[in-house]
C-alpha positions, 0 to 999 in steps of 0.5 A: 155384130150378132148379139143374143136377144135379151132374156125376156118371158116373150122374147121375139124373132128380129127379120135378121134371125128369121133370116137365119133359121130359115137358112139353118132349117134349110141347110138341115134339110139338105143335111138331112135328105142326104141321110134320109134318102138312103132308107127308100133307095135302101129297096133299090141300092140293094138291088142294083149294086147286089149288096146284102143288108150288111153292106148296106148297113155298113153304107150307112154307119160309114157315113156316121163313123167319117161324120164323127171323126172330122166332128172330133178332129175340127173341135180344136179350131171350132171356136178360133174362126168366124161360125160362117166360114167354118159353115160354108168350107164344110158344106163346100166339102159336103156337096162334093161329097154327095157329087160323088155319091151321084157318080158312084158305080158300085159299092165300093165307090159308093162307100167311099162317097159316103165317108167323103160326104160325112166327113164334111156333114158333120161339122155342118151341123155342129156348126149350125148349132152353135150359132143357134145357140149364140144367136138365140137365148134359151127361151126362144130355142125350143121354136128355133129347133123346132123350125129347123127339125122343120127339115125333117118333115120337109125332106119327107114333103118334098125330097124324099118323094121327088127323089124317089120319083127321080130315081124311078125315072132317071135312076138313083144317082138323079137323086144325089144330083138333085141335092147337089143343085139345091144346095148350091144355090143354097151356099150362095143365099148363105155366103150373100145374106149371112152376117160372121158369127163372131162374138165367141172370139171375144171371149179369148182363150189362151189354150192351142187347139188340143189343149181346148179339145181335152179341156171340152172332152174332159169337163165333167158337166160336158161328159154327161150331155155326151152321155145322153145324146150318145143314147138318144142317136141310138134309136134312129139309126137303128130302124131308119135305114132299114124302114123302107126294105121293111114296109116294102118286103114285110108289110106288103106296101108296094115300092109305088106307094112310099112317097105317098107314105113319106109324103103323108108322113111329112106333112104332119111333120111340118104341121106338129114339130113348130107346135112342139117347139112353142109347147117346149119353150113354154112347158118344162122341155124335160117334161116334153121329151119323157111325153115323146119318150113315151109315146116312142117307145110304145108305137116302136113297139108295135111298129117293129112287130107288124106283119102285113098290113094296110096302107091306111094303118101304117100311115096312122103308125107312122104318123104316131111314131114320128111324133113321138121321136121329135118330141123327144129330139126337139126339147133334148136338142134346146137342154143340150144346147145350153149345157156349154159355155160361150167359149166352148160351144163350137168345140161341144157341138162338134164333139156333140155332132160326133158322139151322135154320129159314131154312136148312130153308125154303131148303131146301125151296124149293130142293127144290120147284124141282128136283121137278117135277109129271109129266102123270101127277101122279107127282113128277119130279127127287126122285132128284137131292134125295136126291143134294143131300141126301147131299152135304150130309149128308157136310159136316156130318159134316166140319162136327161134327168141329170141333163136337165137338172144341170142345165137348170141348176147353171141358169138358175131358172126353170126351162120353160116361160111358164110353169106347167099349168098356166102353160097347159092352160094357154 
């Protein structure tokens, strides 16, 4: 039986929900390295299967737009089945996916992979989400995201240098093989150790599935968290998938020396984002995310308009600029999660899932049109994404205001344990 701890200023981790936000962070790591791990093969895709940074852009917002679809399309039954199964049918789906992606020969095959492994991702994580929220009060989620946006400085420590390493020796696709081998041994810890999640369908409902699906879509308090992660996906999926390409053919770092970037990069990930979680729970979250909005904003700005430049200053950028971003994902994720009601979660965070993943794959088709391939192979235009980036960083922050307020207003409480300057001061 899953019950959510009670509502306490020091609310702790039971052994069973440290159990699961090591499974979930896990699993978002596989998630995430799947994503990720085209930014520095992006160099070597390019390459191999002769395809311009159009096609490539369109490899990536593939898999965004298919990620958004089945997101909308399972937001009727999100809520009707145990959070476990729906859990495990999809990342079954996803690791056939990224199975096919290992064994893709150009392009075109490639690109089919990719809508095949989005079509499934996405409701991984919504699904993920909704049992954190089910699981976790809103005073411990600020650590619980935390944790799992572990996955993203895990993927940089661990995925993204071994997987470069494997793609130097053995080629690309020992990359995707290598997701795939992890993530089934991950599927079993997960189908042996994870109780059902199943106390939202206590709570019943008498609509079918559509009928729930335009009820979620149509709620006015739900558009608005829709709004602000629409915005929020914006800025990753524009610079992301074509980091690499830029860092190799604008700044001069050698091809050789990316996992070291990434690595470096990622340690720090895993030492700040647990601490930004535990400053988020304490400190008000909205505070925390126009601090990481802030900063952002600024090393985005400078990133996007290096020239070359050495290795030391980019990994001192890098390291700024990824801090920024998850302080500002980690206190959004923790507002977002607490805008549905018990009975529409799974639906919201599917619908959630899919706002974020078609408007990251607009995005990244926007950015692929604007960026340009020079005669020298050095990347024109990234200077006017960053600007595009900014601007849409500066609307979200407007955006989770409201977020924010309404999230507050349903609690009837602060989102933090403390009030700012006893927190600060601890």
């Amino acid at each position: 039986m899953n019950q959510a701890l009670p509502t306490t200023d020091k609310p702790r981790f039971t052994p069973y929900q440290k159990l699961v936000v090591t499974v979930l962070a896990l699993l978002q790591f596989t998630i995430i390295l799947d994503f990720m791990v085209l930014s520095p093969l992006g160099t070597i895709l390019i390459k191999e299967l002769s395809i311009t940074p159009a096609r490539f852009g369109l490899v990536v917002s593939a898999y965004a737009f298919s990620a958004g679809i089945s997101g909308v399309l399972a937001a009727g039954f999100a809520d009707k089945y145990d959070r476990k199964k729906l859990l495990m049918v999809f990342y079954t789906g996803f690791l056939v996916g990224t199975a096919m992606c290992a064994m893709a020969t150009d392009f075109h095959s490639l690109l089919i992979a990719r809508i095949v492994t989005g079509l499934f991702a996405g409701v991984v994580g919504s699904a993920s989400m909704a049992i954190v929220t089910d699981l976790f009060p809103i005073q411990m989620r600020g650590r619980v995201m935390g944790f799992i946006q572990m996955a993203f400085g895990g993927s940089q420590v661990l995925g993204i240098p071994i997987g470069l390493l494997l793609a130097t020796r053995w080629g690309w696709h020992s990359t995707f093989w290598m997701i795939v081998v992890f993530g089934i041994l991950l599927g079993a810890l997960i189908l042996l150790q994870m109780k059902p999640v199943t106390e939202h369908l206590k709570l019943k409902s008498d609509k079918n599935p559509l009928e729930h699906f335009v009820h979620t879509i149509s709620h006015k308090n739900y558009l608005l968290g829709f709004l602000g992660t629409m915005l929020l996906a914006t800025g990753g999926f524009m610079i992301m998938p074509f980091a690499s390409t830029f860092t190799t053919n604008n700044l001069g770092i050698h091809q050789d020396q990316l996992p070291q970037l990434y690595l470096i990069t990622g340690i720090c990930s895993l030492v700040l984002m647990p601490l930004i979680g535990r400053v988020s729970d304490k400190v008000d979250k909205y505070l925390i995310f126009c601090i990481g909005t802030a900063l952002s904003m600024l090393m985005i700005g400078i990133y996007t308009n290096l020239v070359h430049t050495s290795f030391l200053v980019l990994t001192v950028i890098n390291i700024i600029m990824f801090t920024g971003i998850m302080s500002r994902m980690i206190p959004a994720g923790a507002i977002t999660s607490a805008i549905p009601q018990p009975q529409d979660r799974g639906a919201f965070m599917s619908i959630n899932s899919s706002v974020q993943q078609v408007s990251g794959g607009i995005a990244a088709t926007i950015s692929g049109m604007i960026i340009v391939e020079n005669p020298d192979k050095s990347l024109g235009h990234f200077d006017t994404v960053g600007y595009v980036t900014i601007a849409a960083m500066l609307v979200a922050a407007v955006i989770m205001y409201f977020v924010a307020r309404q999230v507050q207003h349903k609690l009837g409480r602060p989102l933090s344990s403390k009030p700012v300057g006893e927190a600060l001061a601890t």
